[in-house]
N, C-alpha and C positions, 0 to 999 in steps of 0.2 A: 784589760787582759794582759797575764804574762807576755813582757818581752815586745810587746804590741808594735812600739816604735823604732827597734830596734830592726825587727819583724820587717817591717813594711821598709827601710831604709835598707838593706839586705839586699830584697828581695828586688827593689828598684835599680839597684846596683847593676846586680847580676841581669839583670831583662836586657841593660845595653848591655854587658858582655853579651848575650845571646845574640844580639844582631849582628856581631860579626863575624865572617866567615871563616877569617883564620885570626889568632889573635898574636900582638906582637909585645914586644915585654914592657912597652910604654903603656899598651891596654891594660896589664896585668900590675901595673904600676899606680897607673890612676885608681885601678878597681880596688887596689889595698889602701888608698889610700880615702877613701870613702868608708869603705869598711873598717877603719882605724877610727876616723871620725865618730860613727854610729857607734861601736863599742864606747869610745870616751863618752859619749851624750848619753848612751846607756848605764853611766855612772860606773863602768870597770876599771876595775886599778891599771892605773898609767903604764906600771910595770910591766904587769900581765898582757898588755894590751901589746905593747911594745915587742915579749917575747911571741905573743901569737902573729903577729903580721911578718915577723924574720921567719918564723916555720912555715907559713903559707907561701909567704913567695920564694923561699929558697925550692918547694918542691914545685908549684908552678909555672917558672919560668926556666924549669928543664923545658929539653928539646921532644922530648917524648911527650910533654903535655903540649907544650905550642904547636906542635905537626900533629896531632891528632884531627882525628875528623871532628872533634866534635870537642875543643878545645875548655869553652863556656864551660861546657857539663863536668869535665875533666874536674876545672878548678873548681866548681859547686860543690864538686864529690869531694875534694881537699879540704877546702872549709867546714864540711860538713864533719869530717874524720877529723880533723885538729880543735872544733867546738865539741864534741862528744870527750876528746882526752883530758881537754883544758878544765870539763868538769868532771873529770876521772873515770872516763873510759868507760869501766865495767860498772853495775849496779852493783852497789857497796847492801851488804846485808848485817842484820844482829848475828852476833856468835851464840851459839846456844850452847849452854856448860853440859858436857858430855854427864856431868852428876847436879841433878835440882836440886835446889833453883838457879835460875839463870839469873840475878842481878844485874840493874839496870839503873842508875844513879844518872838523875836529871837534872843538867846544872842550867844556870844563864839570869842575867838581869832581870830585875822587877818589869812586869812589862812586855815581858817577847813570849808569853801564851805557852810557861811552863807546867803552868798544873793542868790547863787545857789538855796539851800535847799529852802530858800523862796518860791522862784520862781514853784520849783519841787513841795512845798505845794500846792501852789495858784492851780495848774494844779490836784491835786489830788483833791480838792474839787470842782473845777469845773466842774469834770469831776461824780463828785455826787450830779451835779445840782445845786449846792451855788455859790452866785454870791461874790465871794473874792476882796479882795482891798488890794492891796502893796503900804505898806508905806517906803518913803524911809529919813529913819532916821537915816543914818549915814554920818552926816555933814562935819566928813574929812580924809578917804581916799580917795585922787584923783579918780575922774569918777567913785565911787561909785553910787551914784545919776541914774549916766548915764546907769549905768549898768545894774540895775533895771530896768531903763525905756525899755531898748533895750528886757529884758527877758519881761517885763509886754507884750511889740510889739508881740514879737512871740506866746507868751500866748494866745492873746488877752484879758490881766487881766488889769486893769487899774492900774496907779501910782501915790499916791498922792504925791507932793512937794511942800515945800514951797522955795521962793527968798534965796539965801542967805543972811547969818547974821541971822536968825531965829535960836532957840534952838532948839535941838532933843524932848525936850519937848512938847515945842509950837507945834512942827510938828504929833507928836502924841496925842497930846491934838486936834488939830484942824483934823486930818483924821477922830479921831471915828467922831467927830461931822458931818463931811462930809459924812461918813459910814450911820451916820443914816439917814440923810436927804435925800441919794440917795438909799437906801434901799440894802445897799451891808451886808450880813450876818456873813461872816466872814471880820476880821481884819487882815494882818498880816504886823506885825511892825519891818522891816531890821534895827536894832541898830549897831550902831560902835563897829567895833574889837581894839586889841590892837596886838602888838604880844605877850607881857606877861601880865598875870594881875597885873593891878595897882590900885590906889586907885580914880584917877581920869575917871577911865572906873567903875569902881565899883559904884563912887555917881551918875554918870549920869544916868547910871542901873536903881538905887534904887531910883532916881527922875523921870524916866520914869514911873517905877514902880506905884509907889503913885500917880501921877498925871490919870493913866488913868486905874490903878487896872485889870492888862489883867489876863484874863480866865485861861491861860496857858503860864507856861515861860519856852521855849524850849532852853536847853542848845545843840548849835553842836559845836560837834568834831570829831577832826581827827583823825580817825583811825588807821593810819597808825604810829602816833605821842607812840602806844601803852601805856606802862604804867603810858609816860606822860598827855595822854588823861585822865586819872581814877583821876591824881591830879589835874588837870583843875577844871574839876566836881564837885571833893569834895571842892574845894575852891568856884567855881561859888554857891556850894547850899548851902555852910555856909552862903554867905553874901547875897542871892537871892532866896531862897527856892525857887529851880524850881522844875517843874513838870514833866520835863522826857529829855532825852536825843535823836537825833539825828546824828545818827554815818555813817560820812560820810568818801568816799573813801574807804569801808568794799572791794572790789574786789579785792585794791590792798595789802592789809593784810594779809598775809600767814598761820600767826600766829596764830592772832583772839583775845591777850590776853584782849585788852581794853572790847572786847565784853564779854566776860566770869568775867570780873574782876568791870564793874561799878554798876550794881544792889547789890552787894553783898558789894561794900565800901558804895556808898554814899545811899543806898535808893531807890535811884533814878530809874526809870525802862527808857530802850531801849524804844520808841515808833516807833521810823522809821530809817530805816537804807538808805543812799541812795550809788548808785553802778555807775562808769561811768559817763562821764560828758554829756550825753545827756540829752533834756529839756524831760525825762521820770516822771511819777510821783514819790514820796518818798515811799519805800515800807512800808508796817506795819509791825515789825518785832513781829514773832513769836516765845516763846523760846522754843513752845514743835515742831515744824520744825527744828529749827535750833540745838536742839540735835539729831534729826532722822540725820539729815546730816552729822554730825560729826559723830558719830557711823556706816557711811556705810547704813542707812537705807533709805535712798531719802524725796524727798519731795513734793509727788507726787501731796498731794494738792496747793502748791504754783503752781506748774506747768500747772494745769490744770486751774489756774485762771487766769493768763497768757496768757495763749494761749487762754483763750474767750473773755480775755478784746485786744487779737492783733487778732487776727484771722477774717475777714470781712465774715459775715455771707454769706451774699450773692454771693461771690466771691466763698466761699467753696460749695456752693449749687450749683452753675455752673461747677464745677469741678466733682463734684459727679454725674453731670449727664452725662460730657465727658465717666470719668470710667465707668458706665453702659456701656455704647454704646462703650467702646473700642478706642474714640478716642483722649487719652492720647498725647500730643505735647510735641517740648522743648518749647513753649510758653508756655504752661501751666506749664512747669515743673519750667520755670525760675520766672512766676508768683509766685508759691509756696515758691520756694525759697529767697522771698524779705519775705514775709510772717514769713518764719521762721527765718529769720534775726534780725526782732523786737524782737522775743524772748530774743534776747543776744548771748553772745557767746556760743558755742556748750560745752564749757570746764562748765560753770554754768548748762546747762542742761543736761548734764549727771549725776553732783553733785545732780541731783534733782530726779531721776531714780534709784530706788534700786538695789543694787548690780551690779551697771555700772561707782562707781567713780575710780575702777580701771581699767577700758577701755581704758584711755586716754591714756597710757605708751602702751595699745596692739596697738593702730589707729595711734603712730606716727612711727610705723615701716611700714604702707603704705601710707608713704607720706600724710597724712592728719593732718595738722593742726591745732588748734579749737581756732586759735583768729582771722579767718574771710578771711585769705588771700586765702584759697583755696578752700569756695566758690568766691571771687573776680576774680577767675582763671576763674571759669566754668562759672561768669556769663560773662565775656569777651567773652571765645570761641562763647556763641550763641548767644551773641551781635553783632560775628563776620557774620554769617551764613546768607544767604537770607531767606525771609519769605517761600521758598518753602525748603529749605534746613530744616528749622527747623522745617517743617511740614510735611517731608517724610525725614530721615536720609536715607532710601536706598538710594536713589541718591546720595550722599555723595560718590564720589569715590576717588582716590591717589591724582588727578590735585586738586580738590575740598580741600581735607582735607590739602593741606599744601597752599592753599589760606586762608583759614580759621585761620591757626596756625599762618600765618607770619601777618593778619588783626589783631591777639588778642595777638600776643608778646608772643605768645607761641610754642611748640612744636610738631611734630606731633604725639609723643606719648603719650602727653595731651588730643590733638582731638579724638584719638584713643581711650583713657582710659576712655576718657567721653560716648563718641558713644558707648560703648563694657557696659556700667554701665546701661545707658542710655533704650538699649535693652535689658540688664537682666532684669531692673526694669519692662518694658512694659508685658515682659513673667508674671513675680511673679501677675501684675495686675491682666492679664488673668486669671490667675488661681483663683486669689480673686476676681474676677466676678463671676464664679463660685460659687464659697462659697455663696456671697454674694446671689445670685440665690435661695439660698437654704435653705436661710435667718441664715448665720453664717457671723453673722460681725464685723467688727475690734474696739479697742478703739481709739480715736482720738487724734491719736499724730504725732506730723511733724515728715519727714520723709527726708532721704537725699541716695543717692549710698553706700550701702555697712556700711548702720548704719543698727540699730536696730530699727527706730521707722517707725511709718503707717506716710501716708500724713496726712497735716490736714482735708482734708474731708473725712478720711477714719474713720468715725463715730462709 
């Protein structure tokens, strides 16, 4: 998980500041310098690191934060407000050209999930009703071209190309033209990576550049690449003055330091982070979310936009009316569960749940996993089951349950664990019919055996 150790080093920090009653500027002294620590092992620019512990403690160790009552909480609140600025404050957004199209030139290394990101664009503005156009302007990495087209296919986003022997130019100069004439509003233009930068990726750049003057020039990188991603950047916006950054493969980054470390070199602000190689949209990154989450505080608004942009209205209103009436299935349960699958891993939606990103180290001493293999388990068993088996488990007896176990390549103390979960949950139902009865109702969060959250139509 993002920022995971960073995360937890943080949060240990500050648990002894909370123990003391009043704090003294030795307390607030020691406590930055732990927090100084976690950032470097978090792989943030030394720099960076250096001007954020002079801001924290110059505002922490006024007199107004040490005589407060509740000093701890004071400084949390400081760090939390100087890690939000440190990755630029406000949610940095695309400019849209007051006259279409909006051009969008995608630049960065061979390697850091450009035509990806493209792609994951295209899908994000389609999906807010602009009709995008992928251009595929990188003339020679092998099936580049192809690759594009194959994402545009799944999209259903169109791909402009030209023949080969044509320039990235040409190619860009004739899509917007194409852009206008067929009324597509957005532009976005897949340019050639290099694996390092050189000067012949750079004029072609800045000949694309000139030639077709785009709206916004999205520098991605890789995440993972840490604090070689932050010299990418600074190099890409000396010779390109772009507009924001796209930080991909953030899931698999422990650390997070690229994230915490580019707004603060180049300028330059985070605009979308993308997670997973699924054809998902590109998130908008947040940087007053993403210090709630590193400090332990969730993020509940990411989560709840999520779950309405996955969640099938319709699907949750038929299930809402099952619970009234008590007649709760494992079809319905395993409907649910594809449901909350879209959301991502269980290990990200707990990071987004306050005071549940230390759950994860309590859930894997009951054998539950949160990268997907153990719901793959449960959805086996009732893939295993007959439509009557999975719509009365009472009938479910010894001969039954280990047909079932050897159907799904599993065990019969699997069938059993699920069955025994299964019927707790239908109890806890009943009981929230009730409530609900009584008109006390739940918030709507997916729900799994033996977590913490409501189904999704438990509203």
């Amino acid at each position: 998980m993002l920022f995971e150790n960073l995360s937890e080093r943080l949060q240990a920090t500050f648990k002894k500041l909370r123990g003391h009653g009043k704090l003294t500027e030795d307390d607030v002294n020691q406590a930055m310098r732990e927090v100084r620590m976690a950032l470097l092992e978090a792989d943030v620019n030394f720099k960076v690191v250096k001007s954020f512990i002079e801001k924290v403690k110059e505002r922490a160790i006024g007199q107004e934060v040490l005589e407060t009552l509740t000093p701890a909480q004071v400084v949390i609140k400081i760090v939390d407000e100087e890690l939000t600025a440190l990755m630029g404050g406000e949610t940095a957004r695309i400019e849209i050209a007051p006259q279409p199209p909006t051009v969008i030139m995608m630049a960065g290394l061979q390697g850091a999930g450009k035509t990806t990101s493209a792609g994951k664009l295209a899908l994000m503005f389609k999906k807010q009703g602009k009709k995008p156009l992928l251009v595929a302007a990188d003339i020679y990495r092998p099936a580049a071209i192809k690759q594009l087209q194959v994402l545009g296919g799944q999209l259903d986003v169109p791909v402009f190309s030209l023949p080969e022997g044509n320039s990235a130019v040409r190619i860009a100069q004739d899509a917007v033209e194409f852009a206008k004439s067929h009324l597509h509003d957005i532009v976005i233009i897949d340019t050639a990576g290099r694996l390092h930068v050189d000067e012949a990726l750079m004029k072609e750049l800045k000949d694309i550049r000139q030639s077709v003057s785009p709206h916004e020039i999205l520098l991605v990188v890789d995440a993972m690449t840490g604090q070689d991603a932050v010299h990418v950047a600074e190099t890409f916006h000396e010779t390109l003055t772009i507009d924001g950054v796209v930080l991909t493969k953030l899931d698999g980054d422990a650390r997070g330091g690229a994230a915490l470390s580019i707004k603060a070199v180049t300028g330059c602000p985070i605009k979308f982070i993308g997670v997973g190689e699924k054809l998902d949209p590109l998130e908008p990154f947040h940087p007053d979310r993403m210090a709630s989450r590193i400090l332990g505080m969730g993020d509940v608004l990411s989560l709840i936009e999520k779950a309405q942009s996955t969640f099938d209205l319709e699907e949750t209103q038929k299930m809402e009316k099952k619970l009234r009436k008590a007649d709760f299935t494992l079809d319905d349960f395993l409907s649910q569960m594809q449901q909350v699958k879209k959301l991502g891993s269980l290990d990200s939606i707990l990071g987004m749940i306050p005071g549940m990103g230390g759950l994860k180290k309590q859930l894997a001493g009951q054998e539950l996993d949160l990268d997907g293999k153990e719901i793959r388990r449960i959805e086996a068993i009732i893939r295993a089951m007959t439509p009557k088996e999975r719509a009365d488990i009472s009938i479910i007896n010894g001969s039954r349950r280990k047909r079932i176990a050897a159907g799904s390549g599993t065990r019969v103390q699997d069938v059993n664990k699920l069955l025994k979960q299964f019927g707790e949950m239908r109890k806890m139902m009943k009981k929230m019919k009730k409530q609900m009865g009584n008109g006390k109702r739940g918030m709507g969060m997916p729900s799994l055996p033996n977590l913490p959250f409501k189904m999704p139509f438990m509203r």
